[in-house]
C-alpha positions in Angstrom: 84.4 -215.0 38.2 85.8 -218.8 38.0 89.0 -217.2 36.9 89.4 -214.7 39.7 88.4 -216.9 42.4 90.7 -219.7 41.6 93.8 -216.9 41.2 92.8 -215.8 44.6 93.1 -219.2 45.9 96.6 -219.0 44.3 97.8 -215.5 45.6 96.8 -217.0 48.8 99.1 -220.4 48.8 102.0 -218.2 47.4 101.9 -215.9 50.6 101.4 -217.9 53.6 103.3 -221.3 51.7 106.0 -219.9 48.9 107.6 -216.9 50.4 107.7 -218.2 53.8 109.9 -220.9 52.5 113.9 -221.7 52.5 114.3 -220.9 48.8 115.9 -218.8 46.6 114.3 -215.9 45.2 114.3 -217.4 41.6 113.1 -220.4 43.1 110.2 -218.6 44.7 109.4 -217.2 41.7 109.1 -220.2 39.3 107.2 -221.8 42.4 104.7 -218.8 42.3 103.9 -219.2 39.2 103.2 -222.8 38.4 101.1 -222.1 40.8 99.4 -219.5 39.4 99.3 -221.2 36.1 97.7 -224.6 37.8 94.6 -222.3 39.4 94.5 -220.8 35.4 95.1 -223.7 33.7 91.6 -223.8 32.7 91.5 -220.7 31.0 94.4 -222.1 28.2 92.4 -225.2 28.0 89.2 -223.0 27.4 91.2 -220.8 24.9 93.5 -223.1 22.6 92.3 -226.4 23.7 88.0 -227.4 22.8 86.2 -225.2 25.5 85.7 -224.8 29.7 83.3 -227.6 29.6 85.1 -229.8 27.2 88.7 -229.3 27.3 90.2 -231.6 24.1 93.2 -232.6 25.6 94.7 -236.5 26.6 93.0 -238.0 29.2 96.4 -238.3 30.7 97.5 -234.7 31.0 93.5 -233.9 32.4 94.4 -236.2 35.6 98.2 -234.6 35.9 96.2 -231.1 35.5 93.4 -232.3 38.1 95.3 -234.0 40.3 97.6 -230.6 40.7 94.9 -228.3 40.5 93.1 -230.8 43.5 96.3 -230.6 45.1 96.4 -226.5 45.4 92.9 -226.0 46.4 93.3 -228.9 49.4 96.7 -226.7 50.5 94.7 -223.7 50.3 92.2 -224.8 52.5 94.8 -226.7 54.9 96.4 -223.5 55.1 93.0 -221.6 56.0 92.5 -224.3 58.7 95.6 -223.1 60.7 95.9 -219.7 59.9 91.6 -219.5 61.7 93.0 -221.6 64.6 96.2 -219.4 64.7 93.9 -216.5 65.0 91.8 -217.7 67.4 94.8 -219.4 69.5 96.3 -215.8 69.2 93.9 -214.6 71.0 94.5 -216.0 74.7 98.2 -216.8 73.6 99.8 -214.1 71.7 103.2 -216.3 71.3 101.4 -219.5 70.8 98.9 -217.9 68.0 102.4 -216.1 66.2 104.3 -219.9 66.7 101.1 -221.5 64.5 100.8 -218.9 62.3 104.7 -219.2 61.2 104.6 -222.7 61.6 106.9 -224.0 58.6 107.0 -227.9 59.3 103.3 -227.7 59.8 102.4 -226.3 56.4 105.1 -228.5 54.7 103.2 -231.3 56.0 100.0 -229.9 54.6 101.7 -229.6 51.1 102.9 -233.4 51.1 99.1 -234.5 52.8 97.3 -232.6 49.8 99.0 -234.1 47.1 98.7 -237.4 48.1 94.7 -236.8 49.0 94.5 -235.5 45.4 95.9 -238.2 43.7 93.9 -240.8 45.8 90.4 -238.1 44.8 91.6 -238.6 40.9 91.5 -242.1 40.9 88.1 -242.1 42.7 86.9 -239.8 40.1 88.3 -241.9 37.0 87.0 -245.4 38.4 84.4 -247.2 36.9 81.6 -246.4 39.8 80.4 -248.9 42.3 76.6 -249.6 42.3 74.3 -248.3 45.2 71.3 -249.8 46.2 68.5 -247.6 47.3 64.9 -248.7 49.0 62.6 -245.9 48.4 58.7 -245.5 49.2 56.6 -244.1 46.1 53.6 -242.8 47.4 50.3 -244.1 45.3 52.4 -247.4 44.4 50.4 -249.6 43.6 51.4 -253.2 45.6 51.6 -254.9 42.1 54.6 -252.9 41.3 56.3 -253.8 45.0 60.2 -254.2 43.7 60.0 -252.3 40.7 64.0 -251.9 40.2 65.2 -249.2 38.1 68.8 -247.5 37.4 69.5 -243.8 37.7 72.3 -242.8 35.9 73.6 -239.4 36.2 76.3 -237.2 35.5 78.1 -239.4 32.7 79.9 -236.6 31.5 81.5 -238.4 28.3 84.6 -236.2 28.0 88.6 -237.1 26.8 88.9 -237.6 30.6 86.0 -240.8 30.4 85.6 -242.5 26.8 84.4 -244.8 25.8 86.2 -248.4 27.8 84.7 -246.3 30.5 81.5 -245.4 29.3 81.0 -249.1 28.2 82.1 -250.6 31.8 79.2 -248.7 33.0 76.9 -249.9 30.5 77.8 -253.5 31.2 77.5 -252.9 34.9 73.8 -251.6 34.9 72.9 -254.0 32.3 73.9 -256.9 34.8 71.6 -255.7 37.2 68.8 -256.5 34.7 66.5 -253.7 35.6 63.4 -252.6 34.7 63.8 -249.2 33.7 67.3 -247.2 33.0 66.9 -243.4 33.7 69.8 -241.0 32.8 69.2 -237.4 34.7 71.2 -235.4 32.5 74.6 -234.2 32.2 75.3 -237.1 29.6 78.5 -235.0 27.3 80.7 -232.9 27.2 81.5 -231.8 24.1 80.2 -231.9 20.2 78.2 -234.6 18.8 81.3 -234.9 16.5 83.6 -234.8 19.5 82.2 -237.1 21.5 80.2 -239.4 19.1 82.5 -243.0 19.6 82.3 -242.4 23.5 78.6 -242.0 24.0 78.1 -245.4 21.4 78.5 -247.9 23.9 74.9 -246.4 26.0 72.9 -247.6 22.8 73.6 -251.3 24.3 71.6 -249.9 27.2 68.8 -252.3 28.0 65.6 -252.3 29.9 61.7 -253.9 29.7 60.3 -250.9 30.2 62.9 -248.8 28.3 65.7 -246.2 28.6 65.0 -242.7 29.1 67.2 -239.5 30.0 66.5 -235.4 30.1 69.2 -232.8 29.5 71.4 -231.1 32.0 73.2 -227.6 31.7 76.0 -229.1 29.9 74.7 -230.5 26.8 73.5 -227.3 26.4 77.1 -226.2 26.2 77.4 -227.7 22.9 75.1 -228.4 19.9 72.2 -229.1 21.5 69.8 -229.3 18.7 72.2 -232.0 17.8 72.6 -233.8 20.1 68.7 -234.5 21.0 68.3 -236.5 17.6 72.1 -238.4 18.6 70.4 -239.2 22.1 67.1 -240.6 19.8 69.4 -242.6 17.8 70.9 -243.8 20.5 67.9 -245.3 22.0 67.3 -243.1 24.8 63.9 -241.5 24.6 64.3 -238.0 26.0 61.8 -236.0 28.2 61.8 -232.4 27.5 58.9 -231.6 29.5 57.2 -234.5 28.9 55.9 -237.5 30.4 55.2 -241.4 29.6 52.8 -244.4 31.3 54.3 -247.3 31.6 52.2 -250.1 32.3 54.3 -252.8 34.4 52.2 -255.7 35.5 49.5 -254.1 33.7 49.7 -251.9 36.2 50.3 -247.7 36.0 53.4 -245.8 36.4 54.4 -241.8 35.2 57.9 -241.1 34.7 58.2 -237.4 33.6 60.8 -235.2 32.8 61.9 -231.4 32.7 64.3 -229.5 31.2 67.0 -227.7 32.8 67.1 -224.1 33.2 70.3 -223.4 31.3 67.8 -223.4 28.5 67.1 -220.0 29.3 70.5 -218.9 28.1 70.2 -220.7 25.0 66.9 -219.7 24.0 65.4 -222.8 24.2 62.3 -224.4 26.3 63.0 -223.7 30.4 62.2 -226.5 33.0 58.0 -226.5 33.1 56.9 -229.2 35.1 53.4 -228.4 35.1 53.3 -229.2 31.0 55.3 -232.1 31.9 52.4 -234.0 34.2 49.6 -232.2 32.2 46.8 -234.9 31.9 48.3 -237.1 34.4 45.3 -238.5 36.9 46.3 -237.4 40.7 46.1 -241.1 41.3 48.9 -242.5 39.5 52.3 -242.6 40.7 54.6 -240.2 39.3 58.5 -239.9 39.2 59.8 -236.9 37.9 63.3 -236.5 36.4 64.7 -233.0 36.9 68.5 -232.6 37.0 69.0 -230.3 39.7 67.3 -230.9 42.9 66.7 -227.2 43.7 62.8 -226.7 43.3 62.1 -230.1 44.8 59.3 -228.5 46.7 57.3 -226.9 43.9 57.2 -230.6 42.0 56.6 -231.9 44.9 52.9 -229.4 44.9 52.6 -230.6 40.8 52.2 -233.7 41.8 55.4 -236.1 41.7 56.1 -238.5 44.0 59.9 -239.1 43.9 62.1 -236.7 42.5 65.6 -238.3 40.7 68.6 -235.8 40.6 72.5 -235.2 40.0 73.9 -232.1 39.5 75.8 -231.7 42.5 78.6 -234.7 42.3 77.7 -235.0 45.8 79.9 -231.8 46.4 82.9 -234.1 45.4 84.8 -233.1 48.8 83.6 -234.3 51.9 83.6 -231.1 54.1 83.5 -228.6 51.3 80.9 -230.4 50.1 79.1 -227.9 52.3 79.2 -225.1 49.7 77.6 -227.1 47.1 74.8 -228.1 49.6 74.1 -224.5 50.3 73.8 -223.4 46.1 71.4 -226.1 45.9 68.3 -225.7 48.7 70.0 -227.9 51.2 70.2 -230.8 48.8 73.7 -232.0 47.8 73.3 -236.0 48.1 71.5 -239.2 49.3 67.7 -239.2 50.0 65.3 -236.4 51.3 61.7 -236.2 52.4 60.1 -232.8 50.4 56.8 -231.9 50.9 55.3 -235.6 50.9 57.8 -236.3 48.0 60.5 -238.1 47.7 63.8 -236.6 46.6 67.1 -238.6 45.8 70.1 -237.1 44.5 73.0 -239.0 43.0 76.3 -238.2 43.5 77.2 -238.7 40.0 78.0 -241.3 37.8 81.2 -239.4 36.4 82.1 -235.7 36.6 83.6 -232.6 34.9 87.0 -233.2 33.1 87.7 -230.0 34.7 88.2 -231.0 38.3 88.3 -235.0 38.4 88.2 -234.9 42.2 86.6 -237.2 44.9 87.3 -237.8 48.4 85.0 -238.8 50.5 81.9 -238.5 47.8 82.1 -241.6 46.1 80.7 -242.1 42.6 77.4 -244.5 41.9 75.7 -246.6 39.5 72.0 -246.0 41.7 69.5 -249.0 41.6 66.5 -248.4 43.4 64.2 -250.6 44.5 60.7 -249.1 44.4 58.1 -249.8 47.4 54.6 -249.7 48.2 53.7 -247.1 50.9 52.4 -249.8 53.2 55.1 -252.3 52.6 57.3 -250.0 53.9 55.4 -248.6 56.9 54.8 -252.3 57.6 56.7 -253.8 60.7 
């Protein structure tokens, strides 16, 4: 369906951009289809070249590839843009709608604005994140535990588009921020443990007091999953698979839990159960859950956690667009949302899918979050 939507997208800028223009017929047709082949270019990396999620190729050609892949899908929706206000326009103003419709100069314009855009949304993508500093109130915090900073890593997405100088630039940032706890919420590879093995190295120089722990998200389960859950281990990142822990900061209690992700499903392996993952947990501690999609927010929120961490989304990676993404996930798509009594936080990602190494407007984050006491916060 990827496939067919993407060739659509295509069809589209070769109608209202190509043909309209002062070409040559041959050169109209090459036009068309590097096109065509830019909105497909997955499927040859998916075919000859690793798979959809991990696409083996430099890291070099995956920015040329994103960068003009970016560029078409900004045209296309440029072009949309004025053809909808054409339409409406043409509606009071026959010869006014018909002059934006044809409008060449316009949709030249468009064309020069959306590849610069995409190569400015490339290099957001490939940069080594900023961090992002997040108060949030944990309800049943005890005042002890007032300041408890941790790290939420997300979407790390080692790939041939961010090895490993990348993957340890990240490591050396959250490190600085001494911290006491590093979560990772999934979406840590793409690719085999083979693949991928000297670019995920640098996270076993992850360090925290009260330790390092991440749950899977759809995409390791893309690729040897069974393997890589002992690679995580060895790593030193504990992993939560519908599990939980008690850490006892300051002497004092604190549940972090994780889930699954439902990918499992088609995969044949455990689905997302967070009632088995706070089973035996006393309603009176705190409790942060670690679920890498935020959609079913709510129902944790009834189980019993207090703060939900997420990723998933990438933040929708396009500000505007980003829209669609917040619509296929319950409204959630990034920053902090009250749920129920719960906290919910969703990252925008640490890194992203080789396949479309875009940002604009959705920046990428290394997230510390400072933990506070209910009535710190509601103090004046």
């Amino acid at each position: 369906m990827f496939h067919v939507f993407t060739g659509l997208i295509s069809l589209y800028v070769i109608w209202r951009f190509v043909l309209p223009l002062s070409l040559s017929r041959p050169a109209k047709g090459v036009l068309s289809l590097l096109l065509l082949g830019v909105a497909e270019h997955h499927l040859v990396t998916r075919n000859f070249f690793g798979s959809m999620a991990s696409p083996e190729v430099p890291a070099t050609l995956l920015m040329a590839l994103g960068w003009a892949f970016g560029a078409l899908l900004l045209l296309a929706m440029l072009l949309l843009l004025r053809d909808v206000v054409g339409v409406v326009v043409y509606v009071f103003s026959r010869e006014r709608g018909r002059g934006l419709l044809a409008a060449r100069g316009w949709a030249q314009g468009a064309a020069v604005a959306a590849a610069l855009l995409s190569a400015i949304g490339v290099w957001q993508a490939v940069r080594v994140p900023d961090v992002k500093t997040q108060e949030i109130a944990l309800p049943k915090l005890p005042p002890e535990l007032d300041g408890f900073r941790l790290v939420q890593l997300t979407d790390l997405h080692a790939s041939r588009l961010l090895e490993a100088p990348w993957m340890d630039a990240v490591v050396k940032k959250t490190n600085a921020l001494n911290p006491d706890l590093i979560v990772i919420t999934g979406d840590l590879v793409d690719g085999t443990t083979d693949a991928r093995a000297a670019d995920v190295l640098p996270l076993q120089a992850l360090r925290a007091p009260q330790g390092v722990y991440a749950i899977p998200g759809n995409h390791e389960y893309y690729a040897e999953y069974q393997r890589w859950l002992p690679a995580f281990e060895k790593l030193g990142l504990r992993l939560l698979l519908n599990d939980h822990v008690t850490l006892t900061p300051n002497g004092q209690r604190l549940v972090l839990a994780g889930v699954t992700d439902k990918m499992a499903a088609a995969y044949d392996q455990p689905v997302p159960d967070v009632a088995r993952a706070l089973q035996g947990v006393p309603k009176t501690d705190p409790v942060i859950l670690l679920s890498h999609r935020p959609p079913g927010a709510a129902l944790n929120a009834q189980a019993g956690a207090g703060l939900q961490l997420s990723g998933h989304t990438h933040g929708g990676q396009i500000l505007g667009p980003h829209l669609l993404t917040q619509l296929a996930n319950e409204g959630y798509v990034s920053g902090l949302y009250q749920v129920n009594g719960m906290q919910l936080y969703v990252s925008n990602g640490t890194g992203l899918w080789p396949g479309f190494p875009i940002r604009l407007g959705r920046p990428s984050e290394i997230t510390q979050i400072v933990l506070r006491a209910p009535a710190r916060v509601a103090a004046p």
